[in-house]
N, C-alpha and C positions, 0 to 999 in steps of 0.2 A: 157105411158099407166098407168091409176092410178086404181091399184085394189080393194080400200075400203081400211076398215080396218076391218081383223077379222082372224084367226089361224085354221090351224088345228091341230088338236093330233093324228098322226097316233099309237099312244099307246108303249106299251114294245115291241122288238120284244126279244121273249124265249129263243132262240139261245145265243144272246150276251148280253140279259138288258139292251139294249141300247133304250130310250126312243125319238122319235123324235118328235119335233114342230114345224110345219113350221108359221109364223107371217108374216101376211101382211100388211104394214102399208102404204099405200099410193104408188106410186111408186115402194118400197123396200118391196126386201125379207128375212128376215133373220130364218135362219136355227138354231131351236138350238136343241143340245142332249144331253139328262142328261143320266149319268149313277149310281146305287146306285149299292156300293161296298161293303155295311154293310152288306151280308149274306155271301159275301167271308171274309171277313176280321173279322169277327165273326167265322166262320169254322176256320180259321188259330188260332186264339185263344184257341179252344177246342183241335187243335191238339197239341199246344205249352204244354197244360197238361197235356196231355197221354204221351209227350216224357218227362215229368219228370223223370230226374232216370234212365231214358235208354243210355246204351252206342253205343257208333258211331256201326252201322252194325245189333243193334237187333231191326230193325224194324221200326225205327224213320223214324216219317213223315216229311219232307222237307217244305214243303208250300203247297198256292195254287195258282194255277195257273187262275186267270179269264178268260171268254169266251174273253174278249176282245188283250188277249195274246198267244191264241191257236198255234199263228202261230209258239211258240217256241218248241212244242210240235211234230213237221213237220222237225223238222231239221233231217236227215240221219244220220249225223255224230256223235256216243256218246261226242268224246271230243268237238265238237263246240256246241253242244245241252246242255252239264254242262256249258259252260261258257257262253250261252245266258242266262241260267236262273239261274248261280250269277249275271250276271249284272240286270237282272232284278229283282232280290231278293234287292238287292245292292238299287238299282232305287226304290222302293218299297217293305220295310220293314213291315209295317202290315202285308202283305200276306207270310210273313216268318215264319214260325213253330223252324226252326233247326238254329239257330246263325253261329251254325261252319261250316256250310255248305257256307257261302260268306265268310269264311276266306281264 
């Protein structure tokens, strides 16, 4: 079955930023989704300078966490919910505020 050729843009969804487009080219479909990370990873920047000077405990912001990583957020357990989100600090250092906190 050959569909043409021509795309839709179902837009951002606000939730996650996640942008989808579906392309149809003939036969094929291809799926593709962008996500822009630059207003997180610019927030992780502005917190990185307010913890200037701050010691461990008075208030230092850790990171950020994107909508697209919520799910670490959902964890029960304090000690398995800190070590999902070193590794994913670990995995993903832009969105790090606090260095000492993946040590």
């Amino acid at each position: 079955m050959e569909f043409g050729n021509f795309r839709i843009d179902e837009g951002v969804n606000h939730q996650t930023g996640v942008r989808t487009v579906y392309h149809f080219e003939g036969d094929q479909v291809v799926v593709q989704k962008q996500y822009d990370a630059e207003p997180y990873i610019k927030r992780a920047q502005e917190m990185r300078s307010r913890n200037e000077g701050l010691a461990w405990g008075s208030g230092k912001e850790v990171g950020v966490i994107p909508p697209w990583a919520h799910e670490i957020t959902l964890i029960q357990d304090d000690a398995e919910r800190v070590k999902a989100m070193r590794a994913f600090f670990r995995e993903n250092p832009a969105f790090l505020a606090y260095d000492a906190f993946v040590r």
